[in-house]
C-alpha positions as CSV (number, residue, x, y, z in Angstrom):
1,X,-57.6,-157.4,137.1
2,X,-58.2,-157.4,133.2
3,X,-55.5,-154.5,133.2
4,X,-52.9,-157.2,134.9
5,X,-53.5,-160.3,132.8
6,X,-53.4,-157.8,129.5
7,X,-49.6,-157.2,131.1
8,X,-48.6,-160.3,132.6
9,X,-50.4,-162.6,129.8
10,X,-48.0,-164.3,126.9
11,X,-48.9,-163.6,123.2
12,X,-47.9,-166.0,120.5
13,X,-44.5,-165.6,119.2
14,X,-44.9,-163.5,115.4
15,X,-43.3,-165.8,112.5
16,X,-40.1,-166.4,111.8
17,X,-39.8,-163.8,109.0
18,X,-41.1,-161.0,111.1
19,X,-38.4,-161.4,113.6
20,X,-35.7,-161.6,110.8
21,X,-37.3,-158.9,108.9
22,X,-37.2,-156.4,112.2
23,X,-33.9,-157.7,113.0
24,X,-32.7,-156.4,109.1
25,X,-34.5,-153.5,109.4
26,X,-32.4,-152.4,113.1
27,X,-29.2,-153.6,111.4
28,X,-29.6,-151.4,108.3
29,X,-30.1,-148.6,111.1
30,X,-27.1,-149.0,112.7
31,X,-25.2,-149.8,109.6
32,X,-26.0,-146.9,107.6
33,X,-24.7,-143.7,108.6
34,X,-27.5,-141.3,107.9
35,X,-30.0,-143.8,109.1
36,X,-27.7,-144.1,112.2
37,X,-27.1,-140.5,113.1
38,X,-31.0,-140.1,113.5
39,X,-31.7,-143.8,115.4
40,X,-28.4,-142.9,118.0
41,X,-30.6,-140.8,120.0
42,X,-32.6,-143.8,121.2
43,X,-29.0,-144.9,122.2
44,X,-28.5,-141.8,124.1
45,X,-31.7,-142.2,125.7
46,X,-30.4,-145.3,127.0
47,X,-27.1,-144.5,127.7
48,X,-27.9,-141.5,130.0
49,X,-31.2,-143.1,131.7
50,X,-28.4,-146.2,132.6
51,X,-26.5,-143.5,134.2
52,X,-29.3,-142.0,136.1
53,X,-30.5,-145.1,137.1
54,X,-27.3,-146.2,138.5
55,X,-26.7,-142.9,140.5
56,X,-30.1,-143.7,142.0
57,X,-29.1,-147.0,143.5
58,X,-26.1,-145.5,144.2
59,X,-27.5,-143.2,146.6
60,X,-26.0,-139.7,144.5
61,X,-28.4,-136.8,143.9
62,X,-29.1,-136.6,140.0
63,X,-29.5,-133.4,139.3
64,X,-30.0,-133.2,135.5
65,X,-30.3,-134.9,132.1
66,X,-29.3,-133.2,128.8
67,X,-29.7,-134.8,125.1
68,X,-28.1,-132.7,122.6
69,X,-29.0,-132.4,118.5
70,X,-25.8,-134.2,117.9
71,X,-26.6,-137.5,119.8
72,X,-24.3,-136.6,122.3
73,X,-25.6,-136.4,126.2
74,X,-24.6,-135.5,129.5
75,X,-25.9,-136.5,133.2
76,X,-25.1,-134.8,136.2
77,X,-24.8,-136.0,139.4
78,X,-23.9,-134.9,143.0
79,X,-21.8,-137.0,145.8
80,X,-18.4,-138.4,147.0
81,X,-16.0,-137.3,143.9
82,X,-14.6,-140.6,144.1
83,X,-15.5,-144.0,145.3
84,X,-17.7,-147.0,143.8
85,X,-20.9,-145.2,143.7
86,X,-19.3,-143.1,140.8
87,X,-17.5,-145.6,139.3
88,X,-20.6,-147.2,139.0
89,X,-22.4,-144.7,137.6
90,X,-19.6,-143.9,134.9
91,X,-19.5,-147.3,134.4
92,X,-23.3,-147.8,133.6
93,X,-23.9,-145.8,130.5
94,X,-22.2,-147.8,127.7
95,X,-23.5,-150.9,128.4
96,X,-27.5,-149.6,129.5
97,X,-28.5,-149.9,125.5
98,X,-27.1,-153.4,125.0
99,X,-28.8,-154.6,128.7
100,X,-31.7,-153.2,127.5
101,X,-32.1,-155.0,125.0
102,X,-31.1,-158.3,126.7
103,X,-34.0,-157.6,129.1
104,X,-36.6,-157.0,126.5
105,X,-35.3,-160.0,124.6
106,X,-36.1,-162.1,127.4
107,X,-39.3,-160.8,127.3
108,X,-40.3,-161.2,124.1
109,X,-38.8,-165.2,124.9
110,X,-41.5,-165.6,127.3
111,X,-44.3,-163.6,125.2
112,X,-44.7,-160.7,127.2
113,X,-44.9,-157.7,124.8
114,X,-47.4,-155.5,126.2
115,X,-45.2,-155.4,129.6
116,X,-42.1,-154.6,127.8
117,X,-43.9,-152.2,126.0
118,X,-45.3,-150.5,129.6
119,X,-41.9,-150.8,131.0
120,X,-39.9,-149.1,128.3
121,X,-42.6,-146.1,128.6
122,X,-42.5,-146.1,132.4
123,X,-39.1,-145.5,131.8
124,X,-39.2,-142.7,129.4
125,X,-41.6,-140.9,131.6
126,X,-39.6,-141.5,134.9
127,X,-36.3,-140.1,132.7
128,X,-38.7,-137.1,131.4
129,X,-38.8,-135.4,134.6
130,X,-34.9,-134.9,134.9
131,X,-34.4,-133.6,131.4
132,X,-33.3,-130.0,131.3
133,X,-32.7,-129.1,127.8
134,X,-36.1,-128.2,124.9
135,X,-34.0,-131.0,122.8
136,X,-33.6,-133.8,125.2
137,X,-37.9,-133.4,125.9
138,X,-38.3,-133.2,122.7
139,X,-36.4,-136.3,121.7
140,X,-38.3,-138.5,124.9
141,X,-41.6,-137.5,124.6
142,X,-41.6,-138.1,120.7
143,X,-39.8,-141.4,121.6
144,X,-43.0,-142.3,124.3
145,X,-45.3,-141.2,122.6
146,X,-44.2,-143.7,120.1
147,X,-44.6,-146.1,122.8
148,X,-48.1,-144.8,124.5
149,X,-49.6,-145.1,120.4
150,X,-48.6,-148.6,120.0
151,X,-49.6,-149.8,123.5
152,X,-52.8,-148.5,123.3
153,X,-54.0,-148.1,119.7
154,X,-52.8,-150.5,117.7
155,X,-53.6,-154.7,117.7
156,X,-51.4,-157.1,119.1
157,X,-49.5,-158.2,115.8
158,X,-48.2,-154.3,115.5
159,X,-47.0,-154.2,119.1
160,X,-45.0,-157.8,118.6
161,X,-43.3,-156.5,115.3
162,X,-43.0,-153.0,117.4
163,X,-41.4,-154.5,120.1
164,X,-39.1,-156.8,118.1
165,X,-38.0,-154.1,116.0
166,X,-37.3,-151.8,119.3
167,X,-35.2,-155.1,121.1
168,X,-33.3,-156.1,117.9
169,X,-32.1,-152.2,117.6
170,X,-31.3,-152.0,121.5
171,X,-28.7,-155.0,120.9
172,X,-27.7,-153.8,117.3
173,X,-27.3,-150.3,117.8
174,X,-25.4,-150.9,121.8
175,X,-22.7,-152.4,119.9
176,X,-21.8,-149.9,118.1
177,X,-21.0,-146.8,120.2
178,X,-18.0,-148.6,122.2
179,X,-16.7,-149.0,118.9
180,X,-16.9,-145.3,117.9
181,X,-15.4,-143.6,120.8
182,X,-12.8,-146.4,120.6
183,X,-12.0,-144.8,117.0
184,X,-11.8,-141.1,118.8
185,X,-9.8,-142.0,121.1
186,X,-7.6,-143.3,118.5
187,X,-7.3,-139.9,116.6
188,X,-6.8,-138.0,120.0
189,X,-10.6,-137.0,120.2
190,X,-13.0,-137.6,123.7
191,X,-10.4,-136.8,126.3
192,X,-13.2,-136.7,128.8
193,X,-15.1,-140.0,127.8
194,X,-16.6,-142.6,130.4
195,X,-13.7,-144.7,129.6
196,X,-11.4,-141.7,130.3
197,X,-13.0,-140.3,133.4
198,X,-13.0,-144.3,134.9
199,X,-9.2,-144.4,133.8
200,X,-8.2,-141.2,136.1
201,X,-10.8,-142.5,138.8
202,X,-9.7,-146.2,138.8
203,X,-6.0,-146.4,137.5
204,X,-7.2,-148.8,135.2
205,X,-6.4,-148.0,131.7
206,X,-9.1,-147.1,129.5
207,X,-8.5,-149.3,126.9
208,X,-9.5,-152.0,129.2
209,X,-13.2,-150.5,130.4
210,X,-13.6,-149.6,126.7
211,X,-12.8,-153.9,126.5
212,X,-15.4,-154.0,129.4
213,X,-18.0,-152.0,127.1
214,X,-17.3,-154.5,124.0
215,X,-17.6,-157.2,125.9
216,X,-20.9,-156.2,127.4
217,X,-22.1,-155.7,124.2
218,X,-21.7,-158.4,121.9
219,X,-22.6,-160.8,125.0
220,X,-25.7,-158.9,125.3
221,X,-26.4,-159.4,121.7
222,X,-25.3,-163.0,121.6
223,X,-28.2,-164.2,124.2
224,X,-30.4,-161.9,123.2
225,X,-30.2,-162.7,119.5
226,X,-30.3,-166.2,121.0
227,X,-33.8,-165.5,122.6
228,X,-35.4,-163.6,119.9
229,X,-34.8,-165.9,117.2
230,X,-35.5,-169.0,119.3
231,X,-38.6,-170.6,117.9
């Protein structure tokens, strides 16, 4: 019982300058380029747990998970080659960070930081048992054990400025990965992206699911912002 009203019970919103100070803090992460190349693997994370997830509901065998040093990642599924269960799951990886985020922000709207905080770890563990590379379990259990230290050993002000931090650079750092496969593309590079593989799949060019991934993005961050800085 205790356990469920620790989850389920709002805290106070943190001040005004915390959230605008975590905020900064994510933007300068996705902003600067050394800073960025390190925080992307939380992206990846995201990006290939929203393809796993996806494949799950969309009843295909996912067989593995693999982060690699470079940020880059790769999810394998099994089923029907073509269809809307694959589309789907192509579909789901570009836009998982900046949902994310919009689902946390809501969260933090109604006060409930110690459930987003359980959630986002949940996740990590669930995602654990399909990685298949020393790297990629490297790169999630350093990123829940992150989570398991603040949920359990640190004060309630910590896990608010924590889980702001985490939200603001879900929304923050989703943006910006449409935009740089956008700029390969331009220069010939990613022949085999998600937007690519959806193209050949769907007919439909991939400059327009590479629209579908902006647009997912800065929506995302737009009402999520909206949430975070509502008080």
């Amino acid at each position: 019982m205790d356990l469920a009203m620790d989850l389920f019970s709002p805290q106070a919103a943190p001040a005004a300058w915390i959230v605008y100070l975590t905020g900064g803090c994510a933007l300068g992460l996705v902003v600067f380029r050394r800073l960025w190349l390190l925080a992307r693997n939380a992206i990846t994370i995201a990006h290939e747990g929203g393809h796993g997830i996806v494949a799950l509901a969309c009843n295909r065998r996912l067989e593995a998970i693999r982060l690699h040093s470079d940020t880059s990642g790769l999810t394998v599924t099994r089923g029907r080659p073509t269809g809307l269960g694959v589309v789907l799951t192509l579909a789901a990886g570009y836009p998982a960070a900046p949902l994310l985020g919009l689902g946390g922000a809501a969260l933090l709207g109604t006060g409930r930081v110690t459930l987003l905080l359980w959630i986002a770890t949940a996740l990590l563990l669930a995602m654990l048992v399909m990685i298949r590379n020393a790297y990629g379990v490297l790169t999630v259990v350093l990123t829940g054990a992150a989570f398991v230290f603040v949920s359990w050993l640190t004060g309630p002000e910590v896990q608010s400025v924590f889980a702001y931090a985490v939200v603001w650079f879900l929304l923050l750092g989703g943006v910006r990965p449409a935009f740089e496969l956008q700029a390969k593309r331009r220069h010939g590079g990613a022949p085999d992206s998600d937007a690519d593989q959806l193209s050949r799949l769907t007919q439909v060019p991939a400059g327009v699911w590479l629209l579908f991934f902006h647009t997912v993005a800065i929506s995302a961050l737009i009402g999520g912002g909206r949430w975070l800085l509502a008080h």
